[in-house]
C-alpha atoms as an extended CHARMM CRD file, in Angstrom:
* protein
*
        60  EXT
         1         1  UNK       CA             -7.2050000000       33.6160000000       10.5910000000  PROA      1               0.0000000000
         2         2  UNK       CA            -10.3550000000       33.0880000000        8.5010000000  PROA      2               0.0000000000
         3         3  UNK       CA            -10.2860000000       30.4070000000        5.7490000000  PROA      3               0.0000000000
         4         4  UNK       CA            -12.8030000000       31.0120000000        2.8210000000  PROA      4               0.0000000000
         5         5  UNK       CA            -14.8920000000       28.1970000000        1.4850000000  PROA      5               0.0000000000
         6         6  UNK       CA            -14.0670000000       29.2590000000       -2.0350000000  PROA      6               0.0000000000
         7         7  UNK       CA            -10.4120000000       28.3700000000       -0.9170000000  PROA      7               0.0000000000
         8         8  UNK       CA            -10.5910000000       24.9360000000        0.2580000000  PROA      8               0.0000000000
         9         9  UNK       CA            -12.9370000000       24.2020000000       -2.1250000000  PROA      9               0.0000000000
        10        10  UNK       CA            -10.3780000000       25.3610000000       -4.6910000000  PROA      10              0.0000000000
        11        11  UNK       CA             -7.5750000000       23.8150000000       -3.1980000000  PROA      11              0.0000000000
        12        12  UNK       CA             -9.6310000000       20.2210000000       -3.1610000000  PROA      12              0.0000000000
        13        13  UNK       CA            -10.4620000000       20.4960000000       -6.5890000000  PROA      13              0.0000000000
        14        14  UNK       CA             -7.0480000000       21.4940000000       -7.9310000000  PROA      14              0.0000000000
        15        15  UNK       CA             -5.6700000000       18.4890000000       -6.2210000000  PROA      15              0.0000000000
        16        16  UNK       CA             -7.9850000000       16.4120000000       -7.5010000000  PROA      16              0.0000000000
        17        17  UNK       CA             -7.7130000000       17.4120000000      -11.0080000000  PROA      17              0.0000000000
        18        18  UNK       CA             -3.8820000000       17.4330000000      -10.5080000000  PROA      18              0.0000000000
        19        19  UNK       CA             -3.9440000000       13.4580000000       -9.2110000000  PROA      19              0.0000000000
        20        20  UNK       CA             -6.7190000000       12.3030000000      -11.7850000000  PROA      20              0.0000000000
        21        21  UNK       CA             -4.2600000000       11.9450000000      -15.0320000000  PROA      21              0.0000000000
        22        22  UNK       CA             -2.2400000000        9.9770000000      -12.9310000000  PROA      22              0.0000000000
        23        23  UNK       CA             -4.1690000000        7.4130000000      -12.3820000000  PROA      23              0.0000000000
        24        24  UNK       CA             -4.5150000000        4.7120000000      -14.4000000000  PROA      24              0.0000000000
        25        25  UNK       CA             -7.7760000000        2.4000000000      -15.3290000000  PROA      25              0.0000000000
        26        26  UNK       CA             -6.0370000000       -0.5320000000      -14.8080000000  PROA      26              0.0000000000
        27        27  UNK       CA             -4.8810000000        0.6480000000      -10.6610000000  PROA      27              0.0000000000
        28        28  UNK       CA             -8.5870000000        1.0460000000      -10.3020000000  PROA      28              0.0000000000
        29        29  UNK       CA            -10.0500000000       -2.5510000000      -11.3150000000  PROA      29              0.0000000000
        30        30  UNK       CA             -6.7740000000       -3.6960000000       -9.1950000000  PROA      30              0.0000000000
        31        31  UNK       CA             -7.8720000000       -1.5990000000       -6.2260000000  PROA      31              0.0000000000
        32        32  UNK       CA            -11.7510000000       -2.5130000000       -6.2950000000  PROA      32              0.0000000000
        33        33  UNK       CA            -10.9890000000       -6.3580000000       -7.1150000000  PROA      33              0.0000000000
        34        34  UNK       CA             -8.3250000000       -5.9200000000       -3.7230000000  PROA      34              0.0000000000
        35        35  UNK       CA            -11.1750000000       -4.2480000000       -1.7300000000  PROA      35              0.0000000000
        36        36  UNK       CA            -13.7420000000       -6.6950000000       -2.0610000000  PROA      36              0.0000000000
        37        37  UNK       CA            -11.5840000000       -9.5950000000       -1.4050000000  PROA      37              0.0000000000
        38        38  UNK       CA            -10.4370000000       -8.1170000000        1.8720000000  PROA      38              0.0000000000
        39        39  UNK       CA            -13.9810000000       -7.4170000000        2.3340000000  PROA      39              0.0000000000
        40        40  UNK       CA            -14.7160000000      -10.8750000000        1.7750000000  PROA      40              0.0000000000
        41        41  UNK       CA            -11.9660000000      -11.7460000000        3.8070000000  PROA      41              0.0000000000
        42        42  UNK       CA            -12.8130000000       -9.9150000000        6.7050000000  PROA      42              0.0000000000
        43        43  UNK       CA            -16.3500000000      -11.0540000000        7.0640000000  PROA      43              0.0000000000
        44        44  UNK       CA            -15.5900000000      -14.5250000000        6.6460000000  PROA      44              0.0000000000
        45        45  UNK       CA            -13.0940000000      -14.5020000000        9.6440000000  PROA      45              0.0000000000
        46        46  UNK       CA            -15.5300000000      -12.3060000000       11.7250000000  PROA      46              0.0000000000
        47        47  UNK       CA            -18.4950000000      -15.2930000000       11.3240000000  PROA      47              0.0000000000
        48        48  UNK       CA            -15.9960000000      -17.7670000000       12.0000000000  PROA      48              0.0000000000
        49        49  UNK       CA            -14.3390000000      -16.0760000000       15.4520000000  PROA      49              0.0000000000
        50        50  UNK       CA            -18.4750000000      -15.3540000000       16.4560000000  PROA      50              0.0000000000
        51        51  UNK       CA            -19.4900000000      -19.2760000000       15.8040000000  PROA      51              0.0000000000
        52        52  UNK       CA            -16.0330000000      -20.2280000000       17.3600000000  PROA      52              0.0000000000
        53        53  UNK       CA            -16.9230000000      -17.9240000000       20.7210000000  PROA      53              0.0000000000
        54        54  UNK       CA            -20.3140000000      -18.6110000000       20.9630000000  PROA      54              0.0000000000
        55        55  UNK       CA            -19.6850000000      -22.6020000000       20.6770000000  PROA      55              0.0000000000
        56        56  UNK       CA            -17.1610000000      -22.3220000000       23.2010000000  PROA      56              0.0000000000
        57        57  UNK       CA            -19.5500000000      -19.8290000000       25.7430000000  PROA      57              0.0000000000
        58        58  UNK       CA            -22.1510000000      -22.7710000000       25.6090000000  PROA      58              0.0000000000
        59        59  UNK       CA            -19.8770000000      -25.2890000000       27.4030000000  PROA      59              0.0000000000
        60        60  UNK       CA            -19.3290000000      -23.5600000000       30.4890000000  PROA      60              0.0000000000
């Protein structure tokens, strides 16, 4: 079965005009502010397991 591009792109764009109302200004800040502190987060615990490794690879 063939699928047309017109189709999907269609479908995608009805669903995404069908979700947008729904979502309110407020869930966005909430969701970026969230992102970046997990970001923040995650970077911060990454530097801290490479320093904790590396300073415990120089002893043997």
């Amino acid at each position: 079965m063939e699928t047309n591009i017109s189709l999907k792109a269609g479908t995608a764009s009805g669903t995404v005009l069908s979700i947008l109302p729904n979502i309110l200004s407020e869930d966005v800040v909430k969701t970026i502010i969230l992102a970046a502190l997990g970001a923040s987060v995650s970077f911060t615990v990454s530097l801290l397991l490479k320093c904790l490794t590396k300073s415990k690879n120089k002893q043997y």
